[in-house]
N, C-alpha and C positions, 0 to 999 in steps of 0.2 A: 029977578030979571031973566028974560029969555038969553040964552046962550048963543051967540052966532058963530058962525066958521069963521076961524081967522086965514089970512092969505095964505094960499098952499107956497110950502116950502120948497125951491126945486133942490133936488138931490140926487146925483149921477148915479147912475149905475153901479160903477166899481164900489160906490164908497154904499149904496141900497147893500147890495151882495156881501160887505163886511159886516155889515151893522146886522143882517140878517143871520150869520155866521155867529155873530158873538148872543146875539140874543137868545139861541139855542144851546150857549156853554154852557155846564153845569160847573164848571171848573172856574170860572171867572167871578169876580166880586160880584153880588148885587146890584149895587150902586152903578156901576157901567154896565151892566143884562138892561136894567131897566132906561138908562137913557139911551142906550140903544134901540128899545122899543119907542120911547119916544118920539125921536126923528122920523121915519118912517111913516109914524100917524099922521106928523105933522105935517110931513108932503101931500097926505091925502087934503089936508082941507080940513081937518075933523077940527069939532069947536075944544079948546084946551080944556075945558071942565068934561067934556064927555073922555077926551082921549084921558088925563085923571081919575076917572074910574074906574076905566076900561084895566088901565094898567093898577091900582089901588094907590095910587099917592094922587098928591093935594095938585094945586093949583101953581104954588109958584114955583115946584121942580121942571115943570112940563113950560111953563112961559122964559127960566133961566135956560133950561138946554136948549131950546128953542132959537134961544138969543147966541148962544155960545157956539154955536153948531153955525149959526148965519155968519157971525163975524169971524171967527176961526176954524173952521171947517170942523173935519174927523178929528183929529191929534187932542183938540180940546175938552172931548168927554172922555177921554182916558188920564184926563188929568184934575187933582183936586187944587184948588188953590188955598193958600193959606188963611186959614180964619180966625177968628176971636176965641177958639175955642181954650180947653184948659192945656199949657204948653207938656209936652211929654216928659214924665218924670226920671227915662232911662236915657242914657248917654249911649253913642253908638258903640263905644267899648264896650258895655254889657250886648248890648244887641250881637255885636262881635264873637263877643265872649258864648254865645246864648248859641250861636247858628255851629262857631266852631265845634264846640262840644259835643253837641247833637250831629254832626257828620263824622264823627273821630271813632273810634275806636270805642264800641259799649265797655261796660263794668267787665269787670271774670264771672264766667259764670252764665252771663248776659246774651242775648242775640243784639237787641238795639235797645235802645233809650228810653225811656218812660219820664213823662213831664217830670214828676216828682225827681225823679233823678237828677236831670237837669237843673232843676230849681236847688236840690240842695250842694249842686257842685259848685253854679254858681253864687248862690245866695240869693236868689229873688223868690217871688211866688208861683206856684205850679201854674196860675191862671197866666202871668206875663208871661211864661215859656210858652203856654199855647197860643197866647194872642200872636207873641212873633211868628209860631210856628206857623201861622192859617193866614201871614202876612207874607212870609214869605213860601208859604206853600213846600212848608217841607214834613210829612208825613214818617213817623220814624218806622210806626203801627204795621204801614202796608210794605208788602214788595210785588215787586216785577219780574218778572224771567223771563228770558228770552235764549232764544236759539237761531242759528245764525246756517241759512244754507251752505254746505261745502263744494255742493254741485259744478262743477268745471263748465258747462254749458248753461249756467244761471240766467245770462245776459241774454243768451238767443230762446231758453223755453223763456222767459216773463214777457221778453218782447211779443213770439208768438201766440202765449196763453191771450195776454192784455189786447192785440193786435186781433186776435179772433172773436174776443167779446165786444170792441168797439168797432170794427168792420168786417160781420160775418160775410162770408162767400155769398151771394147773389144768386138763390134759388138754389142754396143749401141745409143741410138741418144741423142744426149745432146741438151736442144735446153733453151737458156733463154727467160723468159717470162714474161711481164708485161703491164699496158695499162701507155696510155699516156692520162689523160683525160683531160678538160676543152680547148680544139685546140679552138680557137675562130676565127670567120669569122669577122675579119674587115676588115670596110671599111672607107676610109678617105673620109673627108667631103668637101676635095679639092683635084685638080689630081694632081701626083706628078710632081715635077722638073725635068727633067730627070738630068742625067749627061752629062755633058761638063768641054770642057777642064779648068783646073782649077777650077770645081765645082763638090762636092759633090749629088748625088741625095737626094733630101729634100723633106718628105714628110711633111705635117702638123700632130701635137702633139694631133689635136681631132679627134674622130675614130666615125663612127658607130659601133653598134654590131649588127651581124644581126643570132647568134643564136652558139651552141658550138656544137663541137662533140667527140667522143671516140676514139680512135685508141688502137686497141689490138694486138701485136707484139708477133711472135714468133723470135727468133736470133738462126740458127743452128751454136753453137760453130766450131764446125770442116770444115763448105766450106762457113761460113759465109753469107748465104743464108737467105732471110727476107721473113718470111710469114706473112700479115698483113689482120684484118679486122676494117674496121667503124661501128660504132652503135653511135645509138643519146644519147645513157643513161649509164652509168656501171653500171649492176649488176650482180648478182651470174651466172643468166640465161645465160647470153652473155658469162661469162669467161667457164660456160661447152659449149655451143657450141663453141664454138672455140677452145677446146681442143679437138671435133669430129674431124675438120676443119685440125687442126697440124699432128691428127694421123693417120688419113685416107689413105694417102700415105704409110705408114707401118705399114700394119696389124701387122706382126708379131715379131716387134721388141720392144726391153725393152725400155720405154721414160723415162727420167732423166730431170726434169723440173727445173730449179733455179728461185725461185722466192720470191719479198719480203712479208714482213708479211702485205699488207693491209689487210682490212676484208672481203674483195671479194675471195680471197683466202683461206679464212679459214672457210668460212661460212658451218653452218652443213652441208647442202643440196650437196656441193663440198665435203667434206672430207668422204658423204656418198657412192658417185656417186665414188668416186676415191679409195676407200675401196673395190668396189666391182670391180674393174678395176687393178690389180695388174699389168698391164704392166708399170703404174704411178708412179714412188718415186719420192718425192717433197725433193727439199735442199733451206730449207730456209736462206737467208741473215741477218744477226744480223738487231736489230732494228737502226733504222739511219743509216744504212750503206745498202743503196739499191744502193750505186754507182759498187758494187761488182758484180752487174747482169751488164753483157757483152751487154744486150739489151739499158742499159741507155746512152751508149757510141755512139750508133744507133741513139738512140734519139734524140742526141745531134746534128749529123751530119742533122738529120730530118729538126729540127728547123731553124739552119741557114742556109740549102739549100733551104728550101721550105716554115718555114710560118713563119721565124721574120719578113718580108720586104715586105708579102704577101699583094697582096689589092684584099680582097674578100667581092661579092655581095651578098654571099649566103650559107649555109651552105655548100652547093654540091663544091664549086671552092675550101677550102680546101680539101676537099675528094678527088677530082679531080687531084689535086697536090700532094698530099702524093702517092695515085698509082702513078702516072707517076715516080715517084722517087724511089718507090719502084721496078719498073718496069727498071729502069735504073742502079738501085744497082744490080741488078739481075744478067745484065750480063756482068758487072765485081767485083763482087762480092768477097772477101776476107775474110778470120776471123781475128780476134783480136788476139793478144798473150800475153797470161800471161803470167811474168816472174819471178815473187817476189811468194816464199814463203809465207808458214803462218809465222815461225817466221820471214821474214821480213816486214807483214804486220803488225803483232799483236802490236807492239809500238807506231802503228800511225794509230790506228782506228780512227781518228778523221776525220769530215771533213772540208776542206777549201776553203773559199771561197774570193778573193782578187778583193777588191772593190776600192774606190779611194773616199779619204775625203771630196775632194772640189768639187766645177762644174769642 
């Protein structure tokens, strides 16, 4: 039989913009990803067997959330109710017993905990210590690190960093700016593997080095346009020229530089040159926290498009590849978007970095 639309769902705003939030966690169950996606179709109107396609399950998930979401709003699909299914064979003492262990203090010897571990301290099976584990989202495997700015003026540069991406000056250029130093030209000492089906490409683990170089980056905030130069060395010299390099195009407009506190930046010689230059105010980034200049996000994309994977003979082939990239971002070219506040930044000045314990 022909499939018809069933009545559109209404569903506000606030609760569209969570449901849309949770539908893109990777970190969240399943089971609530997916009736998240559900709700939303069904505001559209979409008939239930299509919207069950769309998303890969059946018929009667999408007609129960449907029902759950109209009579109990949001609260209701983050919750399971109780079923006929088979009752749980672990008593919360072991679950207890299971979580304590796993946060306590590893073996001698030990960094952290390994299922196995856990299972024989407490006496169950390796597979129940991971089910808890992935229930209650505790990871023994990974860590986090972070670093924590000491900066005395934290409060007023993140206000003005954040305050200048969300409301730049009015017929001003905001452009962030900083180097990328130490790019190194290897080259492996064997050629690589290529890829094939079912194989990774493998290079070998020993490198030549055959010499390093500089990249000095401007990032114009508002069309997201990349002006870059190379030098073999950073110093004070190269960051004023390349400040002629940035402004040259606009003689006569006011430049707003975001940049962090290295000491290429700050050295007398720049802060004399840039004193006598008033179309310059410099916004500097709390210490530790140069993830806030919108050019390190550039960076980043730099890196793993052009020289993690690189196999270069010569200083010049990284050079060579950074233009070409820069030349390619160019034109299609975008900005970033800040969205968070100073105070929603200021509680989590720290940074993080998530690594993995084992090989």
């Amino acid at each position: 039989m022909p499939s018809h639309p069933a009545p559109a769902l209404d569903v506000p705003d606030d609760d569209r913009a969570i449901l849309t939030t949770w539908s893109r966690r990777y970190t969240l169950s399943k089971r609530l990803v997916t009736r998240s996606r559900i709700v939303p179709l069904v505001s559209e109107g979409l008939p239930h067997r299509q919207i069950a396609a769309r998303i890969g399950t059946t018929l009667p998930p999408v007609q129960l959330w449907r029902s759950r979401y109209q009579q109990e709003g949001l609260a209701s699909l983050e919750v399971d109710r109780p079923g006929r299914g088979r009752p749980k064979l672990l008593g919360e003492d072991v679950r207890a017993r299971i979580i304590s262990v796993t946060v306590s203090q590893p073996l001698r010897g030990h960094t952290h905990w390994s299922s196995r571990q856990v299972a024989k301290e407490v006496g169950v099976s390796a597979t129940t210590v991971l089910d808890i584990w992935r229930e209650d989202r505790l990871r023994p495997h990974r860590t986090r690190g972070f670093k924590y700015s000491t900066d005395p003026e934290l409060e007023a540069k993140v206000t003005d960093v954040i305050g200048l991406y969300l409301h730049p000056p009015e017929g001003a250029l905001v452009l962030c700016v900083d180097e990328r130093s130490q790019i190194q030209a290897l080259d492996r000492t064997q050629p690589l593997l290529p890829m094939k089906p079912g194989q990774v490409e493998r290079p070998t683990h020993d490198c030549v080095r055959h010499g390093t170089a500089t990249l000095l980056a401007a990032f114009d905030m508002a069309t997201g346009t990349v002006t870059g130069r190379t030098h073999s060395r950073h110093r004070h010299e190269d960051f004023l020229r390349f400040l002629k390099v940035i402004a040259a195009p606009y003689p006569r407009v006011q430049i707003h530089l975001v940049l962090d506190n290295y000491r290429t930046h700050k050295h007398p010689e720049v802060r004399a040159r840039l004193a006598e230059n008033p179309r310059f105010r410099l916004h500097f980034t709390p210490t530790s926290a140069s993830w806030m200049n919108q050019v390190e996000t550039w960076f980043s994309i730099l890196h793993r498009k052009a020289i993690q994977r690189g196999v270069f003979r010569s200083v010049r082939a990284p050079i060579a590849s950074i233009q070409q990239l820069i030349a390619e971002w160019d034109e299609t070219k975008h900005p970033f978007t800040r969205v968070k506040t100073p105070s929603q930044v200021l509680p989590r000045t720290d940074v993080e970095v998530t690594s993995r314990a084992g090989p």
